[in-house]
C-alpha positions as CSV (number, residue, x, y, z in Angstrom):
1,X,87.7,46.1,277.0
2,X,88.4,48.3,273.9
3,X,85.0,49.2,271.9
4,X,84.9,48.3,268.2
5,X,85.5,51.4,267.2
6,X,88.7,52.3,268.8
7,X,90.1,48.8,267.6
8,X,89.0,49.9,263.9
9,X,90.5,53.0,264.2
10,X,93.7,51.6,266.2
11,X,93.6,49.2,263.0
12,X,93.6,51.8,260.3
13,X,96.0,53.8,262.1
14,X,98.4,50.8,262.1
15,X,98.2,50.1,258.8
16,X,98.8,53.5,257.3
17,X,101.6,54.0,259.4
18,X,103.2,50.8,258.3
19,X,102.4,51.8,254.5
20,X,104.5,54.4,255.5
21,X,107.0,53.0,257.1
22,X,107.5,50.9,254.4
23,X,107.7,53.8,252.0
24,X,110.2,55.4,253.8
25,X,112.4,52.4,254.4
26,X,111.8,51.8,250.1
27,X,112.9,55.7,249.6
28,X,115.7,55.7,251.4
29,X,117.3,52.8,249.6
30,X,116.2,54.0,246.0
31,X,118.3,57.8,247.3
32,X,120.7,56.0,249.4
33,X,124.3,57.4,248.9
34,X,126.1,56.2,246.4
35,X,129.6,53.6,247.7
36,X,132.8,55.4,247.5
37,X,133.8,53.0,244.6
38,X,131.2,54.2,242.7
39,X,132.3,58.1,243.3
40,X,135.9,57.2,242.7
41,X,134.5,55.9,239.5
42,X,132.5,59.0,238.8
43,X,135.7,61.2,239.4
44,X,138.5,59.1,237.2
45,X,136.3,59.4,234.7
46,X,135.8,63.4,235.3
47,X,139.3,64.0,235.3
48,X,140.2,61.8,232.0
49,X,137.6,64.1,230.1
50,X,139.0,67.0,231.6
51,X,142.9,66.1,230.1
52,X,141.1,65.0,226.7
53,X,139.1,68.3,227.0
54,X,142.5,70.7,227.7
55,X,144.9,69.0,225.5
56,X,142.4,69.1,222.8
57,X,141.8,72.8,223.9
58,X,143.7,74.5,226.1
59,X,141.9,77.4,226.2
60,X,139.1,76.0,228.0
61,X,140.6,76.2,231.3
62,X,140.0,80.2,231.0
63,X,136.3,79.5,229.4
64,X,135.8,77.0,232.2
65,X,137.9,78.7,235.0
66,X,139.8,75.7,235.7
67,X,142.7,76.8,237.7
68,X,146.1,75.7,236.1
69,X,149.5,75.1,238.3
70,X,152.4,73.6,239.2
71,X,152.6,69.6,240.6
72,X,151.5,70.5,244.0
73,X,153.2,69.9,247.1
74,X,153.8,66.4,248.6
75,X,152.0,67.2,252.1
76,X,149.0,68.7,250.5
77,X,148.4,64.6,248.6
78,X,146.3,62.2,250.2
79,X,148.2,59.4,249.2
80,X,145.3,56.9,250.2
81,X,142.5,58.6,248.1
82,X,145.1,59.1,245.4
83,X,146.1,55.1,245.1
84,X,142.2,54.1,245.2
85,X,141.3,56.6,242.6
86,X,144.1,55.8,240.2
87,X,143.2,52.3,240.6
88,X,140.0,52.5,239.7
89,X,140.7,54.6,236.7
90,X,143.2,52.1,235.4
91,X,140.5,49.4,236.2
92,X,138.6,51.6,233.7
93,X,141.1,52.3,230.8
94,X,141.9,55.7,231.9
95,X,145.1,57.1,231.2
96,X,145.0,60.3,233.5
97,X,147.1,60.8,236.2
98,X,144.9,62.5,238.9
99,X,145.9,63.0,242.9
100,X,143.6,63.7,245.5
101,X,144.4,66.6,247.5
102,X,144.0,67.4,251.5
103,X,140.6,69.3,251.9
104,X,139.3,71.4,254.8
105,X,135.9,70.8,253.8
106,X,135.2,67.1,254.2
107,X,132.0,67.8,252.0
108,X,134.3,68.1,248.7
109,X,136.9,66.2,246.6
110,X,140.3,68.3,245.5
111,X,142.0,66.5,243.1
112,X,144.9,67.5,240.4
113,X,145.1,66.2,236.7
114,X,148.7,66.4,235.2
115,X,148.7,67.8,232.0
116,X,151.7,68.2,229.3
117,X,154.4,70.3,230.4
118,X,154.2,69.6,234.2
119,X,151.5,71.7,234.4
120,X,148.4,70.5,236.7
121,X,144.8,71.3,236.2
122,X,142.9,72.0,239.7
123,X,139.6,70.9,240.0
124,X,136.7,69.9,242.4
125,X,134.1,67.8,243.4
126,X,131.1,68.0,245.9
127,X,130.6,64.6,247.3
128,X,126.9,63.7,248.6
129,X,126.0,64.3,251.5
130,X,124.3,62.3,253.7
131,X,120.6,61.1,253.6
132,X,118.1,63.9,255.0
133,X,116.6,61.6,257.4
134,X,115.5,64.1,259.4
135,X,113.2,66.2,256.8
136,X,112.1,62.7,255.3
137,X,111.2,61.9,259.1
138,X,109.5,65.4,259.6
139,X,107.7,65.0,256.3
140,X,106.1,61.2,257.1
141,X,105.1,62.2,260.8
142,X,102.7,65.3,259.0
143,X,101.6,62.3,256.8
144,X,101.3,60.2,259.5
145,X,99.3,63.0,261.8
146,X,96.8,63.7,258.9
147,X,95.9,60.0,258.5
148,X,95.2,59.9,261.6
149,X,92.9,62.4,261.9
150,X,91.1,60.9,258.2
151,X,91.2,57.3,260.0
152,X,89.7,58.5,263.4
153,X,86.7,60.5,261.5
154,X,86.3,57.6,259.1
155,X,86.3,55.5,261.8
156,X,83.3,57.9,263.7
157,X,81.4,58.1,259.9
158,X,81.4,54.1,259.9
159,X,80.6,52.8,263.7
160,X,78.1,55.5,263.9
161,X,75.4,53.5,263.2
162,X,76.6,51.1,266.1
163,X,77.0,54.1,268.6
164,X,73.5,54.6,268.2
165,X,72.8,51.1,269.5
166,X,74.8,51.9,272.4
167,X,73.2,55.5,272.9
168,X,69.5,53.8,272.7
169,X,70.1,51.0,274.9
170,X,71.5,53.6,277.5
171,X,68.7,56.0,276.9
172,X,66.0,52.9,277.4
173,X,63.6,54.2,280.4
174,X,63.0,52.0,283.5
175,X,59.7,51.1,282.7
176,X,61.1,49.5,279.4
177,X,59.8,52.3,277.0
178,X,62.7,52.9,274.2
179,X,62.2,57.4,273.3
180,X,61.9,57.8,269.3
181,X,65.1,58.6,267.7
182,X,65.5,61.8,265.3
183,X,66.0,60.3,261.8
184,X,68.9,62.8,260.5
185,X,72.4,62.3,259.2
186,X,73.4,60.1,256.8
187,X,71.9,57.6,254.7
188,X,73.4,54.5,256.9
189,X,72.7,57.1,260.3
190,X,69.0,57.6,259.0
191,X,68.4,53.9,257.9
192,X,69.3,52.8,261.5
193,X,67.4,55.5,263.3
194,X,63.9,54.2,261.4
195,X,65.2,50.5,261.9
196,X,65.7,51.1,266.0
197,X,62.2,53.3,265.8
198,X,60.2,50.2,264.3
199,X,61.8,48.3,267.0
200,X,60.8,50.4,269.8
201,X,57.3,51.2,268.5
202,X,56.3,47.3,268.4
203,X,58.1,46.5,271.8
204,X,56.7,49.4,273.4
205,X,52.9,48.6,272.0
206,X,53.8,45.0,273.3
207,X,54.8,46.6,276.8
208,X,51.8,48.3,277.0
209,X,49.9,45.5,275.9
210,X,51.2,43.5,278.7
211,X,50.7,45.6,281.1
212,X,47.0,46.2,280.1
213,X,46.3,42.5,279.7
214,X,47.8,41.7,284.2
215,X,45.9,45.3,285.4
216,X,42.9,43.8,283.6
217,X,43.3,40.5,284.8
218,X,43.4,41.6,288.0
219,X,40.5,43.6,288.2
220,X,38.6,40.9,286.5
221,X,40.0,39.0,289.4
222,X,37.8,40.7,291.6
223,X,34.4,40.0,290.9
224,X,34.3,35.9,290.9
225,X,36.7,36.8,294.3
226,X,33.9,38.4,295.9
227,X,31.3,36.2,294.9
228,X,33.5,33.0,296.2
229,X,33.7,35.2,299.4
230,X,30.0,35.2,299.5
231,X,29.5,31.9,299.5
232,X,32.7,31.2,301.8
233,X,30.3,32.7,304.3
234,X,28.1,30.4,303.9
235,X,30.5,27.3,304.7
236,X,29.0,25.1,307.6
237,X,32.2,24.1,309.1
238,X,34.4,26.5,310.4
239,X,37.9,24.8,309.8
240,X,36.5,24.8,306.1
241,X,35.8,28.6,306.2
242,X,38.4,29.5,307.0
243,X,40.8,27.8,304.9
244,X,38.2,29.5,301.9
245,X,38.9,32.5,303.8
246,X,42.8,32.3,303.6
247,X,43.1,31.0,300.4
248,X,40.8,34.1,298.5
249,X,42.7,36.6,300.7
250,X,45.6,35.4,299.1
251,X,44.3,35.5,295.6
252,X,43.3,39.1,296.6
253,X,46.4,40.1,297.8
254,X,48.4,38.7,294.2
255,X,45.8,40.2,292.4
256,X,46.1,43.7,294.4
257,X,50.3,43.1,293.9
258,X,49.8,42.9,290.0
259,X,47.7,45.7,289.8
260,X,50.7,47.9,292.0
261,X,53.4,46.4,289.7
262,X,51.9,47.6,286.5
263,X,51.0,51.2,288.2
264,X,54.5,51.6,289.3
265,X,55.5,50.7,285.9
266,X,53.5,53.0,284.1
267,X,53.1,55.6,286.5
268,X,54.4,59.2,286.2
269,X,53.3,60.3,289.6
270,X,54.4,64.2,290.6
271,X,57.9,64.5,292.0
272,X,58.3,66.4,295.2
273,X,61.5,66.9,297.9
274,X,60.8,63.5,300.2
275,X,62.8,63.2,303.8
276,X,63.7,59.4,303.1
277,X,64.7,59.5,306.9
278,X,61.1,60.0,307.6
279,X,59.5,57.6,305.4
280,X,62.0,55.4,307.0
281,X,60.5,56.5,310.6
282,X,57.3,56.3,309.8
283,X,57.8,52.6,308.2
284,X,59.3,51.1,310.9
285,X,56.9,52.1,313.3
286,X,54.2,50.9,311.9
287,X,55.7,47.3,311.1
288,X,56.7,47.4,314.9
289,X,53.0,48.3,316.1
290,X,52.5,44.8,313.7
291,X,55.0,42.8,315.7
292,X,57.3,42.7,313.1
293,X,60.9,42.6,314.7
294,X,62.5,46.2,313.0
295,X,65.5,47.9,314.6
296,X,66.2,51.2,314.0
297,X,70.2,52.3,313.1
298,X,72.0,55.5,312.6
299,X,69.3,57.4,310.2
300,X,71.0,60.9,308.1
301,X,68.6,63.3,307.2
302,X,68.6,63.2,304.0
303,X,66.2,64.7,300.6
304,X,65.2,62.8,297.9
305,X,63.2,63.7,294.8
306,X,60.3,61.5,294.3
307,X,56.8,60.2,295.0
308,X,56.3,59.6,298.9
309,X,53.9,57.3,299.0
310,X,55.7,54.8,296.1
311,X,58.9,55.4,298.0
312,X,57.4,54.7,301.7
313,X,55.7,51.1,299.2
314,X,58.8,50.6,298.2
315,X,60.9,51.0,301.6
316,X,58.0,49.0,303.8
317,X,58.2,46.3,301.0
318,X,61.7,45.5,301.7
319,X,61.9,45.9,305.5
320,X,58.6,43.3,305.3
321,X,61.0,40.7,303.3
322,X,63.8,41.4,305.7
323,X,61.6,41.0,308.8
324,X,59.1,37.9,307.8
325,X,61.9,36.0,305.9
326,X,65.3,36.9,307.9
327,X,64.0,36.6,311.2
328,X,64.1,40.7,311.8
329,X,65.6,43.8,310.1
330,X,67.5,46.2,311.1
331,X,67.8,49.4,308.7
332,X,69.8,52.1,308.4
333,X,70.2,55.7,306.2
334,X,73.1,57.5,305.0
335,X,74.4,60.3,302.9
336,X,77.7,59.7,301.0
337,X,78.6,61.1,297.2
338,X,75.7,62.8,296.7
339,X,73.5,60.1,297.2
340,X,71.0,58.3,299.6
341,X,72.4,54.7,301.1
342,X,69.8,53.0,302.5
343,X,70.5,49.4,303.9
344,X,68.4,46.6,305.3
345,X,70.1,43.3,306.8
346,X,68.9,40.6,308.8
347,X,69.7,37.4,310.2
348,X,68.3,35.0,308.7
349,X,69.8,31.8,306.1
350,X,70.0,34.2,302.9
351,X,69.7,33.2,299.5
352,X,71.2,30.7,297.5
353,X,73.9,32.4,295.2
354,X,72.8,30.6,292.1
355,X,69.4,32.4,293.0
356,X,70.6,36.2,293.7
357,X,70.0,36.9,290.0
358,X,65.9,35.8,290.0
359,X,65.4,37.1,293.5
360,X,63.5,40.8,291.6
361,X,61.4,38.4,289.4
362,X,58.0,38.8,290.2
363,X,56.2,36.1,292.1
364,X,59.7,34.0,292.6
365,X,60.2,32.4,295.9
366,X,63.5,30.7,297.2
367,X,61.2,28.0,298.8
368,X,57.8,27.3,297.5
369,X,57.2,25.7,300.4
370,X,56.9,28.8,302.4
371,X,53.9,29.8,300.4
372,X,51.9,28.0,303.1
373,X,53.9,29.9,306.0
374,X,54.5,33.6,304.7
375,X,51.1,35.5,303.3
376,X,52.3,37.0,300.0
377,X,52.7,37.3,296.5
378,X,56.4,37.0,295.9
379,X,55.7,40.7,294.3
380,X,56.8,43.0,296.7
381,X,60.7,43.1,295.5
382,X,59.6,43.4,291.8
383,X,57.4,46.2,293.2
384,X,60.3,47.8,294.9
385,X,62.6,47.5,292.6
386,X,60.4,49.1,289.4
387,X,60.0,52.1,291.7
388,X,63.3,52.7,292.8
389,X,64.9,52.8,289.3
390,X,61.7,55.4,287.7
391,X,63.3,57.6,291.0
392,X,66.7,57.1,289.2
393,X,68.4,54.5,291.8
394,X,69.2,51.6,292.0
395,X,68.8,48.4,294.6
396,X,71.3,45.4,295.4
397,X,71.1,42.3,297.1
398,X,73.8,40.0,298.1
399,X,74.3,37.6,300.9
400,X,76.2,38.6,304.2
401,X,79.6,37.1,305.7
402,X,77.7,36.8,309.2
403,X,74.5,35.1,307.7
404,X,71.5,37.0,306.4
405,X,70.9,39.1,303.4
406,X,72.1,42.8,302.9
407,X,69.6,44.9,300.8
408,X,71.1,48.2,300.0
409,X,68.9,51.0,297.9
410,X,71.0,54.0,296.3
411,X,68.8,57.0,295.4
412,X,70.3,60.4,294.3
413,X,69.7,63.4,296.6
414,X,68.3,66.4,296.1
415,X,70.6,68.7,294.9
416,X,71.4,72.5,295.5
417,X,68.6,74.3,293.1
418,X,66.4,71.3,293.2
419,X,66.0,71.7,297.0
């Protein structure tokens, strides 16, 4: 899809070029050539004021150096130019008798008057030539060329304002916070710069403020768990314990998920080279010394830059969905374009497709009803997801053909002069 601004300049473009088209198409019927009636007119009436002119004087022919001889020959007439001249000279009143004359040059008239004393005055006419089409055509392209340049910078002078929507939206981090743009430029390039800033200074304080308001919820969350915990203890009947039991280590596990989703938003943790094929390793490992069903696949050795302990949360949180959810997960690493391909599947009855979109919102589950089965928050995706993108990847989900999810994680590698 064409951006605005290549449609406006693709429309001011257009219409100068049909501005001048329609100049040149009005120019070259004002300086058309003349029709050959009209030149026939033009030279009768030439030749009758060149007999009035040398009977009246015929000395003139020297001053003029109109060449006077005999009738001239019969092949050198053009008998068809003659009969259409002296016709429209008789249309005209005339009284001279003219003939037009063979030429080598088809560029000029040769015609003869007859004066008194069978004597004939020589004479000549240019005729037009034809329209320079080509120069006119040279000329209007140059035109044409420097309004386009004058439309394509007017074009970039007036959609600059909306390239710098564009160039802020791209520039807006993962964690949501939108950097300060420079306000130089122009009046309308300044005006928008300040208008975008007070945008991003109240959503980012709003940001900020929300992720202040869950880390302190959640701490607060803490205290009245512990004392419930307390009494929990205290619970005569077993059965009733532990239910207590189960429920507040839920409660502590959301509240421990919040507090992780608002670090890994925030966070600017130091970057270091990470082997993703041993964090993978190490992961699997230890959800298989939990009885979690993991399968190990093909696994590259490849380097990322990042945190490795957010990318081992991040990894472990995914294999954990794929293995309690999709009955088992089998994972695998790969290197291809310069980046990191990781890929978890498993076996299990997916996700509605109407649901793909919500599956990274935090505390969504496909089923409520498998609160009561599977311990968890319904964090551990949002988690994931919030610290792949600050490492500059990205993450997908989509149902497979065979049944199950695939959840693939693209992270850059390390290149040459970062390793």
């Amino acid at each position: 899809m064409l951006s605005l601004r290549t449609r406006f300049t693709a429309l001011l473009i257009i219409s100068v070029v049909l501005v001048l088209v329609i100049a040149a198409v009005i120019t070259a019927w004002l300086l058309r050539k003349p029709p050959e009636v009209m030149y026939e007119r033009v030279l009768a009436e030439k030749a009758e004021f060149a007999l009035l002119l040398l009977r009246a004087d015929p000395l003139a022919a020297q001053t003029l150096q109109i060449e006077i001889q005999a009738k001239p020959a019969k092949d050198r007439i053009d008998q068809e130019r003659t009969e259409s001249i002296l016709a429209e000279g008789r249309r005209q009143g005339y009284t001279a008798d003219i003939v037009v004359l063979k030429s080598f040059n088809p560029h000029r008239w040769d015609i003869a008057v007859q004066l008194d004393g069978g004597r004939w005055a020589y004479l000549d006419f240019p005729e037009p030539g034809p329209f320079p089409y080509l120069p006119l055509a040279a000329y209007l392209g140059l035109v044409a060329i420097g309004m386009t340049g004058v439309s394509i910078y007017a074009s970039n002078v007036m959609m600059r304002p909306l390239r710098i929507l564009d160039e802020t939206i791209a520039m807006i981090r993962p964690d949501g916070i939108i950097p300060e743009l420079p306000e130089t430029g122009p009046l309308e390039v300044r005006t928008t710069a300040k208008t975008i800033n007070r945008l991003a200074t109240r959503l980012n304080t709003a940001v900020a403020s929300r992720m202040r308001m869950i880390a302190a919820a959640g701490h607060d969350m803490r205290t009245p768990m512990t004392r419930m915990r307390l009494r929990a203890e205290f619970v005569g009947d077993a059965d009733d314990r532990q239910s207590w039991l189960k429920d507040l280590d839920e409660l502590d596990h959301i509240a421990d998920s919040a507090i992780r989703l608002v670090r890994e938003e925030v966070s600017l943790a130091a970057q270091e080279r990470v082997s993703l094929g041993s964090v993978l390793s190490a992961v699997a490992d230890e959800l298989r010394e939990t009885d979690l069903p993991v399968e190990q696949g093909s696994v590259a050795p490849v380097l990322v830059r990042g945190a490795p302990f957010a990318l081992k949360r991040a990894v472990r949180n995914l294999i954990v969905n794929a293995a309690t959810h999709g009955g088992g997960a089998r994972v695998s690493l790969a290197s291809y374009g310069g980046e990191a391909i990781l890929t978890v599947m498993d076996s299990g009855p997916g996700i509605p497709q109407d649901l793909l979109d919500r599956v990274f919102e935090p505390f969504f589950r496909v089923d409520q009803a498998r609160r009561q089965l599977v311990p968890g928050a319904g964090l551990g995706l949002a988690i994931s997801r919030e610290i792949i993108e600050n490492h500059g990847g990205t993450i997908t989900i989509v149902n497979r053909l065979e049944g199950g999810l695939l959840q693939t994680v693209r992270l850059p590698q390390c290149s040459a002069d970062q390793a």
